[in-house]
C-alpha positions, 0 to 999 in steps of 0.5 A, a space after each residue: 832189292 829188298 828194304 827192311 825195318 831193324 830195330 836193334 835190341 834196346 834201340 826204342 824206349 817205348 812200346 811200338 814203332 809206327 811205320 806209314 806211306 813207305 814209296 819206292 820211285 824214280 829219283 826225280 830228274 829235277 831235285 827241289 830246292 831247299 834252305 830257303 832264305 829272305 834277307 835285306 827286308 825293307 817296306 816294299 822289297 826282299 831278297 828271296 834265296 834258296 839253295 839249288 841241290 841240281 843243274 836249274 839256272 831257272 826257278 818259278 817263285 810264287 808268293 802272296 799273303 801269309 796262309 794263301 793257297 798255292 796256286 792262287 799267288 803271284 808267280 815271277 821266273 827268276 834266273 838270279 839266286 837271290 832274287 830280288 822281289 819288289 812292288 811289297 807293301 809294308 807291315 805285311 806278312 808273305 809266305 814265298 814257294 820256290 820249285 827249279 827249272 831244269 827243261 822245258 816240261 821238268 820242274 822240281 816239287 815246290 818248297 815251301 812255304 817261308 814266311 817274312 813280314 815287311 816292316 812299317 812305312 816311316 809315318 807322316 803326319 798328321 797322325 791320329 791313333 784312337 786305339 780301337 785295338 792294341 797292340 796298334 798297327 806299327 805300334 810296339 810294347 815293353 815289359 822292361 827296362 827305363 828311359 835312362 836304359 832303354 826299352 828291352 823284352 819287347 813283344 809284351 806288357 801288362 798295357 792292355 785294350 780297355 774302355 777310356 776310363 773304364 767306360 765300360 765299352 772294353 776298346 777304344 783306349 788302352 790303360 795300365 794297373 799301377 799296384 805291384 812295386 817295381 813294374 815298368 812297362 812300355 808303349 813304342 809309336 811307330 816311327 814318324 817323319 818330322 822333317 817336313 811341314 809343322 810345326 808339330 806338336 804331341 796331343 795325348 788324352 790320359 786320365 787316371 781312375 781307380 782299379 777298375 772303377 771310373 773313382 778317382 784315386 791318386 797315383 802313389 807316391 813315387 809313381 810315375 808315367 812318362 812321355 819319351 822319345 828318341 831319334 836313333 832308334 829307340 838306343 837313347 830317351 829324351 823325357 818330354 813329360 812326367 805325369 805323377 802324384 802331383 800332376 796326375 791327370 783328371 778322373 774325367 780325362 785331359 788332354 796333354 798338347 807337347 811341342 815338337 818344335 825340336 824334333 826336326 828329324 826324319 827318324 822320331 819314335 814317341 813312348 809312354 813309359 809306365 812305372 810303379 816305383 819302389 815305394 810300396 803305396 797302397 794306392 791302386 789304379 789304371 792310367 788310361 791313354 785314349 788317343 795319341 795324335 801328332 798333328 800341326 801345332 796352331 799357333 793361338 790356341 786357349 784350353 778351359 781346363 776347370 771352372 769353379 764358384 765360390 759359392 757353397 754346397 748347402 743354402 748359404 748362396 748369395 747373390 754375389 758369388 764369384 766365377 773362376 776360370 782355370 785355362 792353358 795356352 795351348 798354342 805355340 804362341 804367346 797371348 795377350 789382351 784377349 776375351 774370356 766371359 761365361 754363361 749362366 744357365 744361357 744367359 748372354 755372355 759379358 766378356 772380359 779381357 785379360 791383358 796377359 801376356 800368356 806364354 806358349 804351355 802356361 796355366 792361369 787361374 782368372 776370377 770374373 769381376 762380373 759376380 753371379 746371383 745363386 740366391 735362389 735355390 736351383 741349379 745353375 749351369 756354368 760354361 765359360 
């Protein structure tokens, strides 16, 4: 038998043909399989199929992490095609080998390996995400699309690992730059099970800053960052909460507290769906997330968001000047006849009742009767 190269003329299109491990053997008495499949992926199972190019009615699978070394995996002996492995655990990527049995000391070479990844567990709360990395585990992104037409070219954005309001520490929080008319991008939770135990509620710590500064610098005039979610998948968005040039969020940071009484499913995906608008603004600026947290909601629960004084910069201060507290119910409750008071520079708190009543995600603005003496040049510490 004799075996040999041709190359017709003009068969090649460059100047050499290389030609390396050429073996002559046995054809093998038991031939690998091939096509190898995985279908009807859930968090713990998956059905592994191959196609058998001999007689075998028996195949060894060995399995295990993605990358693993043959040899170290898990082994199972299987008479069905498909076959059925189980005992998974979700987000986790496998690869699969297969080879065929056909007699008692005749296997096949391997084939493989074949990759699949298992997807997330449906979550519970409570749920705390503080963002040390991005993309999050079972978290998703977006670079396209609105909440009116549903998220679409997932895998990326321009969302990116940051510092909470460019801190400086470079993880821990995620932001996006707001400049170029036109983007929209996305941020996709994982899937949360709200059927059980509650009531719940959604805390998100956002804040707004320049460029990649920690200045202030007001969102563009039809900018916008919302707070979506949806109960069939992702197809259609309900929209829980607009931040814009209106109600941005601190330079230092707040925290948004959103009831999730409604969502009594066990299927809820939550986003934050980021928007430059039209308008071509000269504003330019990061919107930062620092944590995202679904956790049950208390009932009375009062938030100081700003205290403020009368009194002016300079050394025009009196010995009767005014204290103003800005808070918000937070808790699920309505609030009455409760105490607030304040501090200056440690001395002891006179408390003063506010009749209310106060309902559930109302802000109010409270001036002391108590006055406060500045007319001393110092600096006075204010808690409230």
């Amino acid at each position: 038998v004799y075996i040999a190269f041709h190359i017709p003329a003009g068969g090649l299109d460059g100047w050499r043909l290389y030609i390396d491990d050429v073996n002559v053997e046995a054809i093998p008495t038991c031939p690998s399989p091939t096509t190898l499949t995985v279908s009807n992926i859930t968090t713990t199972s998956a059905d592994l199929a191959w196609t058998e190019n001999g007689t075998a009615t028996s195949w060894e699978v060995e399995y295990d992490s993605t990358g693993f070394v043959q040899g170290t995996g898990s082994t199972v002996v299987t008479g069905t095609n498909p076959h059925a492995l189980t005992g998974l655990t979700a987000n986790y990527s496998y690869d699969f080998y297969v080879r065929a049995i056909c007699g008692v000391g005749d296997t096949s070479v391997w084939t493989g390996p074949y990759s699949f990844t298992t997807p997330c567990s449906v979550y519970t709360p409570q749920y705390l995400e503080t963002f040390n990395t991005w993309v999050s585990p079972c978290w998703d992104q977006a670079d396209a699309g609105s909440p009116a037409t549903t998220a679409t070219s997932f895998g990326s954005s321009n969302w990116n690992s940051t510092g909470f309001l460019n801190d400086g520490s470079g993880a821990g929080a995620v932001k996006i730059n707001l400049y170029f008319t036109g983007t929209e991008d996305w941020m996709v939770s994982p899937t949360f099970d709200l059927s059980a135990g509650g009531p719940w509620e959604l805390k998100i710590e956002a804040g707004v800053t320049g460029w990649n500064s920690t200045a202030a610098q007001p969102m563009g005039s039809d900018d916008m960052v919302q707070v979506v979610a949806s109960t069939d998948g992702g197809a259609t968005w309900s929209v829980l909460h607009t931040w814009d040039a209106t109600n941005q969020p601190s330079v230092n940071g707040e925290f948004l507290q959103l009831d999730l009484s409604a969502y009594t499913g066990a299927s809820n995906i939550f986003a934050i769906w980021a928007y430059d608008g039209t308008v071509n603004d000269p504003e330019d600026f990061d919107f930062h997330i620092g944590s995202f947290e679904i956790k049950e909601a208390s009932a009375d629960d009062l938030a100081v968001l700003e205290v403020t004084t009368s009194a002016s910069t300079g050394c025009s201060l009196s010995n009767s000047e005014t204290v103003t507290i800005q808070f918000k119910n937070t808790g699920i409750s309505s609030q009455s006849n409760f105490e607030v008071g304040y501090s200056v520079n440690g001395t002891p708190i006179t408390p003063e009742t506010i009749a209310g009543p106060i309902a559930a995600g109302d802000t109010i603005t409270y001036t002391f009767t108590a006055l406060v003496d500045m007319s001393i040049p110092m600096v006075y510490d204010i808690e409230a």
